[in-house]
C-alpha positions as CSV (number, residue, x, y, z in Angstrom):
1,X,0.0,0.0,0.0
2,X,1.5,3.4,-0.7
3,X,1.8,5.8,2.0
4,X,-0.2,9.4,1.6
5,X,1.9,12.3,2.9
6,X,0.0,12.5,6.3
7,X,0.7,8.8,7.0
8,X,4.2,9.7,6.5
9,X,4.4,12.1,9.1
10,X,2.9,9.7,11.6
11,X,4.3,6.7,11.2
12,X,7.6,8.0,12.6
13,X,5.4,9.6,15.3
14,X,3.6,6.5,16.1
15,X,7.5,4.7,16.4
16,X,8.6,7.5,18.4
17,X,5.3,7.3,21.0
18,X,6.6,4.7,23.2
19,X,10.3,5.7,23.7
20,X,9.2,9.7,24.9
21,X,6.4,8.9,27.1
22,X,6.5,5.1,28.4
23,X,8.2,5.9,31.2
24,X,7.7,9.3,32.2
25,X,3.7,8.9,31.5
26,X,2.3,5.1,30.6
27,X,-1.5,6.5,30.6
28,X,-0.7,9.5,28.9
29,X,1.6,7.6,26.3
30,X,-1.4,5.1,25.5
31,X,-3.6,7.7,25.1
32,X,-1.4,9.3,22.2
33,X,-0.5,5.6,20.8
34,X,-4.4,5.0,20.0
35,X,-5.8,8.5,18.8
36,X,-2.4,8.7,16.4
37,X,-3.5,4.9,15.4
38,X,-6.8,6.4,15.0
39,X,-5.5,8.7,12.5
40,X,-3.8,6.0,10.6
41,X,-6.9,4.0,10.3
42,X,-8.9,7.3,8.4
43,X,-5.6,8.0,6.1
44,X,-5.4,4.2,4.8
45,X,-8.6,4.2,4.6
46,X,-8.8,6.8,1.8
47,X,-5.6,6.2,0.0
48,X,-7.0,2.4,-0.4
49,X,-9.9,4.0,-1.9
50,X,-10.3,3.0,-5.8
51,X,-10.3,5.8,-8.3
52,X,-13.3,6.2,-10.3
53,X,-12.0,4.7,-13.9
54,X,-11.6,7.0,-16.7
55,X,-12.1,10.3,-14.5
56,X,-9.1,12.5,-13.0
57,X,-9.3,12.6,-9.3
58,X,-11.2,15.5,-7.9
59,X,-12.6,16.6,-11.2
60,X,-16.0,15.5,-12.4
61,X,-16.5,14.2,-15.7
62,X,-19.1,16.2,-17.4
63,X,-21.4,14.8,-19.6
64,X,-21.5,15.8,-23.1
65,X,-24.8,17.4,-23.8
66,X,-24.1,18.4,-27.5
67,X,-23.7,14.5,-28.4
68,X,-26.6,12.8,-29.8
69,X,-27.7,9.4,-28.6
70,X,-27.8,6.2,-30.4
71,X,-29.5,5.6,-33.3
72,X,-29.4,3.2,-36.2
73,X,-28.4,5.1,-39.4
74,X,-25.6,3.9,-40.9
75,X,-23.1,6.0,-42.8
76,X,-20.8,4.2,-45.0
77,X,-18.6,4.9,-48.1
78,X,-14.8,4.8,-49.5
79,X,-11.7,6.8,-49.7
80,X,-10.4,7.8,-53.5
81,X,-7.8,6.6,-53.9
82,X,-8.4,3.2,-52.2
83,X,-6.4,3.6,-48.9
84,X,-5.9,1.5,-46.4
85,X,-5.6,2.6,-42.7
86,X,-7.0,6.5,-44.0
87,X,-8.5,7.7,-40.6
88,X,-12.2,9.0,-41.4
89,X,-13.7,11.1,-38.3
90,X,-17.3,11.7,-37.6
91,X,-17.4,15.6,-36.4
92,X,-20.8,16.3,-35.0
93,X,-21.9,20.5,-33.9
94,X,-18.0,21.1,-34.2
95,X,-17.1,18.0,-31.8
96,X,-16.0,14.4,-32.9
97,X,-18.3,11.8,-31.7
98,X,-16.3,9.0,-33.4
99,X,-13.2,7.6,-36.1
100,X,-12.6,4.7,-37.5
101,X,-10.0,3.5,-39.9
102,X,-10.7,2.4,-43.5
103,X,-9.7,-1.1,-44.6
104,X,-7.7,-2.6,-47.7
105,X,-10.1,-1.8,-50.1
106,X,-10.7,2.2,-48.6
107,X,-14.0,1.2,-47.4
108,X,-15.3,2.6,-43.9
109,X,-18.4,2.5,-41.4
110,X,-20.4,4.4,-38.9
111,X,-22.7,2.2,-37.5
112,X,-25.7,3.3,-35.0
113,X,-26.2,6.5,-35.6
114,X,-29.2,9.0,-35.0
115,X,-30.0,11.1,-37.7
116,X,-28.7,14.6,-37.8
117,X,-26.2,17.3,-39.9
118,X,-22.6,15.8,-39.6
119,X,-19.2,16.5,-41.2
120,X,-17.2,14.0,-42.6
121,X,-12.9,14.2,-42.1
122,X,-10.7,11.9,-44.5
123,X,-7.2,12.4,-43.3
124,X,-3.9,10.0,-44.6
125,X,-0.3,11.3,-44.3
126,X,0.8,12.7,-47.5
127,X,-2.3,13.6,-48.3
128,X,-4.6,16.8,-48.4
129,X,-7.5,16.3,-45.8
130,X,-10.9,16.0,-47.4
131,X,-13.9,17.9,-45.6
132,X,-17.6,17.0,-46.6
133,X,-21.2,17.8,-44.8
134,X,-23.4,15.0,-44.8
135,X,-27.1,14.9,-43.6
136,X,-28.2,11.8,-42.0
137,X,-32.1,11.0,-42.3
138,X,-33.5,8.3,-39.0
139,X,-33.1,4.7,-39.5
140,X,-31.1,5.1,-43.2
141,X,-27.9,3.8,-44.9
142,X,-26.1,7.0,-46.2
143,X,-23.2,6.5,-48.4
144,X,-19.9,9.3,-48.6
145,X,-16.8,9.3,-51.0
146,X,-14.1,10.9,-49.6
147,X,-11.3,12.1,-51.8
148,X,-7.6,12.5,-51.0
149,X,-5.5,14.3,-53.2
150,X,-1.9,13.2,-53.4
151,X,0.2,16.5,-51.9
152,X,2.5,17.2,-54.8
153,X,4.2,20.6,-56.4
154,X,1.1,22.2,-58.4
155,X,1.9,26.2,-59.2
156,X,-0.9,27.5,-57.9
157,X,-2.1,24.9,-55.5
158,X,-2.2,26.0,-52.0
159,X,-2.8,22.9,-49.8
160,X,-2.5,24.3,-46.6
161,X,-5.2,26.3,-47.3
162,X,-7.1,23.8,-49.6
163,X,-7.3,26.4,-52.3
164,X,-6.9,26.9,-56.3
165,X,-5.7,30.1,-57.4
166,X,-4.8,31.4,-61.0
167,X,-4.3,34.8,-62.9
168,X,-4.5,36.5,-66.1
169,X,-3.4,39.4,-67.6
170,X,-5.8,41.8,-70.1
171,X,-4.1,44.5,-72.1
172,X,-6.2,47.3,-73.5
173,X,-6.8,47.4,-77.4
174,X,-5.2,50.4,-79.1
175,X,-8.5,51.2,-81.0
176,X,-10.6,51.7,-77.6
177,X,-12.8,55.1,-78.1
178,X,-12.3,55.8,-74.1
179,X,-10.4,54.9,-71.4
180,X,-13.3,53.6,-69.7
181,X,-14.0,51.3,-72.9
182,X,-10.1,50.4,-72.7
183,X,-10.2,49.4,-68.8
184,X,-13.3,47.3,-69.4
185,X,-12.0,45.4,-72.1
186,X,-8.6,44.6,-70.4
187,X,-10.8,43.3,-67.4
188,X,-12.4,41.0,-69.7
189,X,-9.2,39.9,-71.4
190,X,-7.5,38.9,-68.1
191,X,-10.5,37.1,-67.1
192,X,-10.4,34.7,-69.9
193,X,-7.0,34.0,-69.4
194,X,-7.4,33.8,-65.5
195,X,-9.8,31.0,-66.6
196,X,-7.2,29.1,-69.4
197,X,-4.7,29.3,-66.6
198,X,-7.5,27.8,-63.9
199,X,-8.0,24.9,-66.0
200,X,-4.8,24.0,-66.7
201,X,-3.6,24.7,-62.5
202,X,-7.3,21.7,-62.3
203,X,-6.0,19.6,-64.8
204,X,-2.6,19.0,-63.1
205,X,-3.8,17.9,-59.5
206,X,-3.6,14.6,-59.4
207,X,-5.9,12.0,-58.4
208,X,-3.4,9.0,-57.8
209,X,0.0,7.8,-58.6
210,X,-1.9,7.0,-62.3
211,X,-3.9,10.0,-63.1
212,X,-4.8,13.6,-62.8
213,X,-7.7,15.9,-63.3
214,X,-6.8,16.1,-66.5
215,X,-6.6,12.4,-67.3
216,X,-10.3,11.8,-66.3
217,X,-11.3,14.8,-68.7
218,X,-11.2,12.7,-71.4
219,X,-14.4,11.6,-70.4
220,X,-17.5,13.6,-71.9
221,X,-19.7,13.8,-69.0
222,X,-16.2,14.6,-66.5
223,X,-15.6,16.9,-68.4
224,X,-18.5,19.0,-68.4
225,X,-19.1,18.4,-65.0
226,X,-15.4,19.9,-64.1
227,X,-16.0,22.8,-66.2
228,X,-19.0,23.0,-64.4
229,X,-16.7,23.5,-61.7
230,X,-14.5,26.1,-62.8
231,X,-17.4,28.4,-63.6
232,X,-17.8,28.6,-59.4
233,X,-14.8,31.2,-59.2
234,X,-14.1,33.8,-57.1
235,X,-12.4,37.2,-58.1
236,X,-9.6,36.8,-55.0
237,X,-8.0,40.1,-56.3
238,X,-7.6,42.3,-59.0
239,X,-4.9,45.4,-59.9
240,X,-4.0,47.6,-62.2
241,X,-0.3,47.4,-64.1
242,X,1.9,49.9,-66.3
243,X,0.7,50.5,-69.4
244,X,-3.4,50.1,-68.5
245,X,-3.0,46.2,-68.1
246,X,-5.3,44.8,-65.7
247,X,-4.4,41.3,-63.3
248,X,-7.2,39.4,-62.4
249,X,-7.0,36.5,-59.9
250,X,-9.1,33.6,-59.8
251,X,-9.9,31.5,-56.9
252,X,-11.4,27.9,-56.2
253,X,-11.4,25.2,-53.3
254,X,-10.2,22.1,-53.2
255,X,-12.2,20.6,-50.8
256,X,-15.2,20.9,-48.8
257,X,-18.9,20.4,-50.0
258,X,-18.1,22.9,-53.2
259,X,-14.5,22.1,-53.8
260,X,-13.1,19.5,-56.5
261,X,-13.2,17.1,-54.4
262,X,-17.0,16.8,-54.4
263,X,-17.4,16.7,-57.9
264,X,-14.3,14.0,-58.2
265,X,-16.7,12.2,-55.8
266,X,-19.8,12.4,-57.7
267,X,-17.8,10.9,-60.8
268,X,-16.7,7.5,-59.1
């Protein structure tokens, strides 16, 4: 049994009872040898006492109110590219209730779940995490593709920020009748080639070790569903150079329910 601090003390005490006071005092010594025994009894008594498993002594474990209860939805799906061991979390109002790993084939599975909004995490080293909403109705089977981009050097791919970005440059025409005219037209031209460069940035990222955006293009209905895609740009910035040129940058995400990675998804 280990000894608390206060048993420390009086153990020595308790060796130390007899040898002062037996002879000057027997009563008195007695009476000192069983309250200090006394004491001993209460302090072994509550370092013997078991902890309470899985709490930190003295703190209360509160319960989690924000966490839903049982259910029986399921939520199943797959990681693109098939990888084994990929951890998939289940994030529920900002908290994980649960993870799970995926096995040889990519596959994973959430099983008794009550229905609700949830967020989906695919993570694998090497890898840029993929970040999907998913609604889950009562008592139903959902099924999520999650897709992991292989991290590799793409101009104008910013994975720590899960972001596509590409610019174009406009020049004004010499025959513009105002400068007005001139600045709209040079706006337009570095648009269009914001957009040529966009694509080609898409194309690049690649999919696995066999193919890339660009790859999977080749297919009609891919195709049209990427450029789909590209048409959800953002105008991250836009400056004016020497000479009346105009820069235009373009932005995309790479993840998340409206990045590339959702419409990868919806292709497999």
């Amino acid at each position: 049994m280990e000894l608390v601090p206060g048993m420390r003390l009086i153990v020595p005490a308790l060796l130390s009872v007899p040898m002062l006071y037996f002879n000057q005092n027997k009563g008195e010594a007695m009476r000192t040898l069983i309250t200090l025994m006394l004491v001993l009894l209460v302090l072994s008594s509550v370092a013997c006492r078991p902890k309470q498993e899985g709490a930190v002594e003295g703190t209360p474990v509160p319960a989690d109110a924000s966490t839903p209860a049982s259910g029986k939805a399921v939520l199943a799906g797959k990681i693109i590219p098939p990888r084994p061991n990929s951890e998939v979390k289940l994030i529920y109002e900002g908290k994980e209730r649960a993870a799970v790993r995926t096995d040889r084939e990519g596959k994973y599975e959430f099983t008794e779940l009550p229905p609700g909004t949830y967020e989906v995490r695919a993570t694998a080293p090497g890898h840029a995490d993929d970040i999907a909403p998913v609604v889950i109705p009562e008592n139903q089977t959902v099924r999520q593709i999650a897709v992991l981009f292989p991290i590799v050097d793409v101009d104008g791919v910013d994975w720590a920020a899960g972001k596509i970005r590409a610019t174009g440059v406009g020049l004004p025409p010499q025959n513009a009748s105002n400068a007005g005219a001139a600045r709209a037209m040079a706006q337009r031209a570095a648009l269009a080639d914001a957009q040529r460069n966009l694509l080609r940035t898409v194309e690049q990222i690649r999919i696995d070790g066999e193919r890339n955006v660009g790859t999977i293009m080749r297919n009609r209905n891919v195709a049209k569903r990427i450029r789909g895609f590209l048409k959800g740009y953002t105008v991250a910035s836009e400056r004016e150079l020497e000479g009346g040129r105009i820069e235009i940058m373009l932005e995309l995400p790479l993840t998340g329910p409206a990045g590339l990675s959702r419409y990868i998804a919806e292709q497999s």
